[in-house]
C-alpha positions as CSV (number, residue, x, y, z in Angstrom):
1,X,8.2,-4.6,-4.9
2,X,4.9,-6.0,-3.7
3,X,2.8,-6.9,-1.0
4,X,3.1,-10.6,0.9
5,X,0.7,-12.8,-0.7
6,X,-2.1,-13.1,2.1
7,X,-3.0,-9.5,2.6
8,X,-6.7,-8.2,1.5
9,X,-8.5,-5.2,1.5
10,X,-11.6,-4.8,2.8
11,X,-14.5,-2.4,3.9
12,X,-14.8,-2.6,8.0
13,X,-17.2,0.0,9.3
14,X,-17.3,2.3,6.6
15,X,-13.2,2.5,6.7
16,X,-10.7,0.5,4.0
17,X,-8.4,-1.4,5.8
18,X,-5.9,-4.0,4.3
19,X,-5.6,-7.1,7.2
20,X,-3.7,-10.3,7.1
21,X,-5.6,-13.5,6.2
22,X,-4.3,-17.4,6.3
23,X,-1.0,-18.5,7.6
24,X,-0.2,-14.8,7.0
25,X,-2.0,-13.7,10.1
26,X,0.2,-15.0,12.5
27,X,2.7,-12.8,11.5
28,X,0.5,-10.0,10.8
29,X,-2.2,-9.3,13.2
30,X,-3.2,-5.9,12.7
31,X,-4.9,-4.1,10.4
32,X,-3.8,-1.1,7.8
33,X,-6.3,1.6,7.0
34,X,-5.9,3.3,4.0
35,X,-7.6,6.1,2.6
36,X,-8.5,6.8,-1.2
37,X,-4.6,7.4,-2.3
38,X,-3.4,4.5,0.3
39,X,-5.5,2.2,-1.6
40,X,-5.2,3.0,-4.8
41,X,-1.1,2.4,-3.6
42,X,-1.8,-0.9,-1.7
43,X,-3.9,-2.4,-4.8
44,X,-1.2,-1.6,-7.0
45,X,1.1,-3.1,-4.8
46,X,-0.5,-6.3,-4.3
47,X,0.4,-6.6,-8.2
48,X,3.5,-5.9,-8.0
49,X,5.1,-2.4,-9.5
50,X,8.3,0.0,-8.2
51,X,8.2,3.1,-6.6
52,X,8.8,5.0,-9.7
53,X,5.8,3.6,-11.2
54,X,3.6,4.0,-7.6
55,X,4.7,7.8,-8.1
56,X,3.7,7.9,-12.1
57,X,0.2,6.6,-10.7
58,X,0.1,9.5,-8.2
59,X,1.2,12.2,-11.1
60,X,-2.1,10.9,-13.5
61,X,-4.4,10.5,-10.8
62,X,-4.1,13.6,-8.9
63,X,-2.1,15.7,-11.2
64,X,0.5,16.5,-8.2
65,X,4.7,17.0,-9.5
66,X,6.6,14.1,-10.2
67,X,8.5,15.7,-6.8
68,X,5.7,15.5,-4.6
69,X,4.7,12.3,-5.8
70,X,7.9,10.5,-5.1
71,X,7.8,11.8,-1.5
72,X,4.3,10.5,-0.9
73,X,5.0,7.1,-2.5
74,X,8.1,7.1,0.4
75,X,6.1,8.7,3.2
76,X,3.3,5.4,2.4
77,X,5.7,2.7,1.9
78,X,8.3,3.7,4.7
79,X,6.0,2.6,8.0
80,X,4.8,-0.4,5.5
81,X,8.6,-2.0,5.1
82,X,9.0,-1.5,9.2
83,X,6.4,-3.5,9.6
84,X,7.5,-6.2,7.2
85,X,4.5,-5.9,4.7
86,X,6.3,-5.8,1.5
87,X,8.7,-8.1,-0.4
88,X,11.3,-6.2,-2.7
């Protein structure tokens, strides 16, 4: 899975946010914040990776179970495929 080619991710006012840029942006017009572990996710997803591996990330960075992980990794990308964000 990954993101759709044309998304950034960018500082705006002392928040991260991940917007739309080019031909892109006239499908996407809004703008995603993202915290530290949002990031960290959307970077890695602009790559290119599977939820297993999203979840691995989250295990080695913070330490959290495998279980918890996998539920965070779903609880990020779930709002991100309703609003068409990411190609699987």
């Amino acid at each position: 899975m990954k993101v759709k080619e044309g998304f950034v991710v960018c500082r705006v006012g002392g928040k991260t946010v991940a917007a739309a840029s080019g031909e892109l942006s006239a499908q996407f017009n809004g703008m995603i914040t993202l915290n530290e572990t949002g990031e960290l996710l959307f970077n890695r997803l602009m790559k290119g990776t599977t939820e297993e591996e999203l979840a691995m990330l989250l295990v080695g960075e913070y330490g959290i179970t495998a279980e918890q992980a996998k539920a965070d990794v779903s609880a990020f990308l779930a709002p991100l495929e309703r609003a068409g964000v990411l190609l699987r």
